[in-house]
N, C-alpha and C positions, 0 to 999 in steps of 0.2 A: 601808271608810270612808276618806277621803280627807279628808288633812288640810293645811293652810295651809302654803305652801310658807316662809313666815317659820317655821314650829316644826320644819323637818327640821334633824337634826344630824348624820343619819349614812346614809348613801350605799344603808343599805337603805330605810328611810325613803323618802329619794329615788325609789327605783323603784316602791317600794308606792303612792305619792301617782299613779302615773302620767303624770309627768312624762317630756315627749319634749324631748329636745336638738334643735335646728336649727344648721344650718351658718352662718357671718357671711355668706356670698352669702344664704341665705335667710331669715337674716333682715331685711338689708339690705331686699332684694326684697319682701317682705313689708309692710316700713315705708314703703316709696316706693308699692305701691299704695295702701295707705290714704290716705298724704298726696295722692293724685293724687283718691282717692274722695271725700275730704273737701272736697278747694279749699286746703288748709291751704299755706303759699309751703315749697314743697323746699326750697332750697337757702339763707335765709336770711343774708345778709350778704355774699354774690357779687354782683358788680355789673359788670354789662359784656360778661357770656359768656352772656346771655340765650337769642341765636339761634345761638351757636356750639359752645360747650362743654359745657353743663348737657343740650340735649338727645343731642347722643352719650354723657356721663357717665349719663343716664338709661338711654338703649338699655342699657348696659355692666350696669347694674344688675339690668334686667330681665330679660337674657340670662344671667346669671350668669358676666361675662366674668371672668378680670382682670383688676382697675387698676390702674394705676404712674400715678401723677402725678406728674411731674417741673417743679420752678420755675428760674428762672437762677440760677448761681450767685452768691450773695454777697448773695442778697434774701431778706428778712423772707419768712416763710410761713405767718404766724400774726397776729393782729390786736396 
């Protein structure tokens, strides 16, 4: 029987529930096709890197690359 991942406490639990871990690239990857399935807007609150950025950061996504995103130094990075 298989119970609600809110009631596990303790790490056998965990396995018994059959719960599978994903990687952050796959999860990542997983949440960008949905939003791509859906129509739902990716990247919310970027503006500007339409036809530039968002779709090679998407490739990188999908492909399971690394990212390093680097800003200028001495500039805000966050809203």
């Amino acid at each position: 029987m298989k119970s609600k991942l809110s009631e596990i406490s303790k790490l056998g639990q965990l396995k018994l529930s059959g719960y599978a871990p994903k990687s952050i690239k796959d999860e990542m990857r997983d949440n960008l096709i949905e939003k791509m399935r859906t129509g739902i807007k990716r990247f919310e609150g970027i503006y500007g890197f339409e036809d530039t950025v968002i779709p090679d950061l998407e490739r990188a996504i999908l492909s399971r690359h690394n990212i390093l995103l680097l800003g200028l130094r001495g500039r805000q990075k966050r809203e």
